[in-house]
C-alpha positions in Angstrom: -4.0 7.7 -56.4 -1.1 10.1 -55.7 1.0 9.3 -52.4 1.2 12.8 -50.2 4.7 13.5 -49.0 5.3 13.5 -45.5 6.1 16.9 -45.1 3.0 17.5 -46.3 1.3 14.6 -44.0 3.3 16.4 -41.1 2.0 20.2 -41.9 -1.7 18.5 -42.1 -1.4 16.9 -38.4 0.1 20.3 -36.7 -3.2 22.0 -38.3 -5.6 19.6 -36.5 -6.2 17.3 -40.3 -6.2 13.6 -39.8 -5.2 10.7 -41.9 -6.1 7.6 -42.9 -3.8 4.6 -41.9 -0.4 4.2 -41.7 2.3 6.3 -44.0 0.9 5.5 -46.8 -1.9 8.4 -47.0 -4.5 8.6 -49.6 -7.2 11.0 -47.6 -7.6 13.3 -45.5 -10.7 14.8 -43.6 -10.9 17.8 -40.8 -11.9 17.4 -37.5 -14.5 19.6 -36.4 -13.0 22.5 -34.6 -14.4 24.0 -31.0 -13.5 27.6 -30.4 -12.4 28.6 -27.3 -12.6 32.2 -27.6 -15.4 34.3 -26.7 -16.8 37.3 -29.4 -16.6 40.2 -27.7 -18.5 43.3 -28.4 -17.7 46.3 -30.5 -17.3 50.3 -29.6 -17.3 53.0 -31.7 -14.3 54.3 -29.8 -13.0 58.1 -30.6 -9.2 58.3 -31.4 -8.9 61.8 -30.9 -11.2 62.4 -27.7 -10.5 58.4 -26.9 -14.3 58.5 -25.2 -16.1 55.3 -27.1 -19.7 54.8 -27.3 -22.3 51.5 -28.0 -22.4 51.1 -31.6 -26.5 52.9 -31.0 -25.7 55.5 -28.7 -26.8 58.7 -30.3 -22.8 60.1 -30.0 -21.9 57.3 -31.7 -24.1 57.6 -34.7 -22.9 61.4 -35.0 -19.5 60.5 -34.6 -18.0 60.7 -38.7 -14.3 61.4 -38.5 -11.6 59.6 -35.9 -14.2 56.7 -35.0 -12.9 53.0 -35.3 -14.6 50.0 -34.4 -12.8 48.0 -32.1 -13.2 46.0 -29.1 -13.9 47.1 -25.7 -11.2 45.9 -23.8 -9.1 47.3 -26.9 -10.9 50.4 -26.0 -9.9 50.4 -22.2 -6.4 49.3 -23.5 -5.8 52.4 -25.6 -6.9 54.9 -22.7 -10.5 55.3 -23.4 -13.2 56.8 -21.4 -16.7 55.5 -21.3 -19.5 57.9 -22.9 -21.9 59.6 -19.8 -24.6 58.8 -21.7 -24.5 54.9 -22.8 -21.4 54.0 -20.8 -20.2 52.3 -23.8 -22.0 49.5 -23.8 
């Protein structure tokens, strides 16, 4: 078997990989990873009347040029403006 460098050995610990024993390192195997962050949901948000809409409100499906998906507090960020009808949610 191949020895890995310890650069290599070094970049593997900083991106959560552990080792076997000691320096001399033969094999590696991931640690199971917990994510922290929470998926948030998506608006159809309007870049030219910055209004953004649920992704089923009816102004949202007619919506066909200057609509992006992004997320709503992306959405509040840029200026927008709730739809009257869904309240963009």
């Amino acid at each position: 078997m191949k020895k890995i460098p310890s650069y290599f050995l070094n970049l593997m610990l900083a991106i959560g990989l552990t080792c076997s024993s000691g320096p001399t390192v033969y094999a590696a195997s991931v640690k199971p990873q917990t994510s922290t962050l929470v998926r948030e949901e998506l608006v159809d948000f309007n870049t030219s009347s910055h209004k953004f809409h649920s992704p089923s409100c009816k102004w949202a499906i007619k919506c066909t040029s200057h609509c992006i998906k992004i997320p709503r507090s992306e959405a509040l960020n840029r200026g927008g403006i709730p739809c009257k009808v869904c309240g963009g949610r």
